[in-house]
N, C-alpha and C positions, 0 to 999 in steps of 0.2 A: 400516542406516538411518543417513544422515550428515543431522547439522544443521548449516545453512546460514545465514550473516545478511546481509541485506540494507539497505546505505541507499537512501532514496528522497525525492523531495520528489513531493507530491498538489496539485492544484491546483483549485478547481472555478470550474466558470464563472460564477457571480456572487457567491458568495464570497471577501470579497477577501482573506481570510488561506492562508498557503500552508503544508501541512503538511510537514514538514521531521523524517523518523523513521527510526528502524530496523524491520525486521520480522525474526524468526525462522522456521522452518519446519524439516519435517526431510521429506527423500523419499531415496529410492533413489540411491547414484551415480549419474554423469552428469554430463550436460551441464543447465546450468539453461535453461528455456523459458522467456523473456523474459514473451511472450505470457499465458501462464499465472502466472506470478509478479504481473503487472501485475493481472491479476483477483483473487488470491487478494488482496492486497493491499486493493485495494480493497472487497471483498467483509467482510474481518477486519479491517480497521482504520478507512482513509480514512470509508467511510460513517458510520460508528458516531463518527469524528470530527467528519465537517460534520456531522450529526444534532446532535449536543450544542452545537454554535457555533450552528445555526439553529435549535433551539428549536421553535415552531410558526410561524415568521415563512415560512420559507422551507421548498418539497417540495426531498430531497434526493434525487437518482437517480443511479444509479452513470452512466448516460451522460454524466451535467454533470460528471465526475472524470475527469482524468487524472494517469495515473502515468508519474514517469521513474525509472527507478532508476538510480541513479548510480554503484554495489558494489555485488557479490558475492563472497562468500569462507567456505568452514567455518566453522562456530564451535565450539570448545572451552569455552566459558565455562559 
C-alpha cells in the first residue's frame, strides 16, 4: 500500500469561497484515477467543508462541487 498526496482546489456553485487543500489517501501501486480521486475528495473532504461554510443557509450536494487537482506524488511524511 503506497500513500499518495494530493493538491487540489474545490469550488461550489454558489459558494463563493474556493477551497484550496491537500488530500492524503493510500491505495495500491498504479496509476492514479483522476475520476475517482475527484469523488473521493469530495465525498471526505470538500462537502464536510462547504457544509461548515453554509451552515443551515445553504443545501450542500456533491453535484454543486467540483474538483481540479492540480498534484499528485507519494508521500513519505
Amino acid at each position: 500500500m503506497t500513500t499518495y498526496i494530493a493538491e487540489f482546489k474545490a469550488v461550489h456553485k454558489l459558494i463563493q469561497v474556493i477551497q484550496h487543500s491537500v488530500f492524503t489517501w493510500q491505495q495500491e501501486g498504479g496509476e492514479i484515477d483522476s475520476d475517482l480521486l475527484q469523488g473521493k475528495i469530495k465525498r471526505e473532504s470538500s462537502m464536510h467543508f462547504y457544509k461548515l461554510l453554509a451552515g443551515d443557509k445553504i443545501e450542500v450536494a456533491m453535484d454543486d462541487i467540483s474538483v481540479e487537482i492540480t498534484k499528485t506524488e507519494p508521500f513519505n511524511g
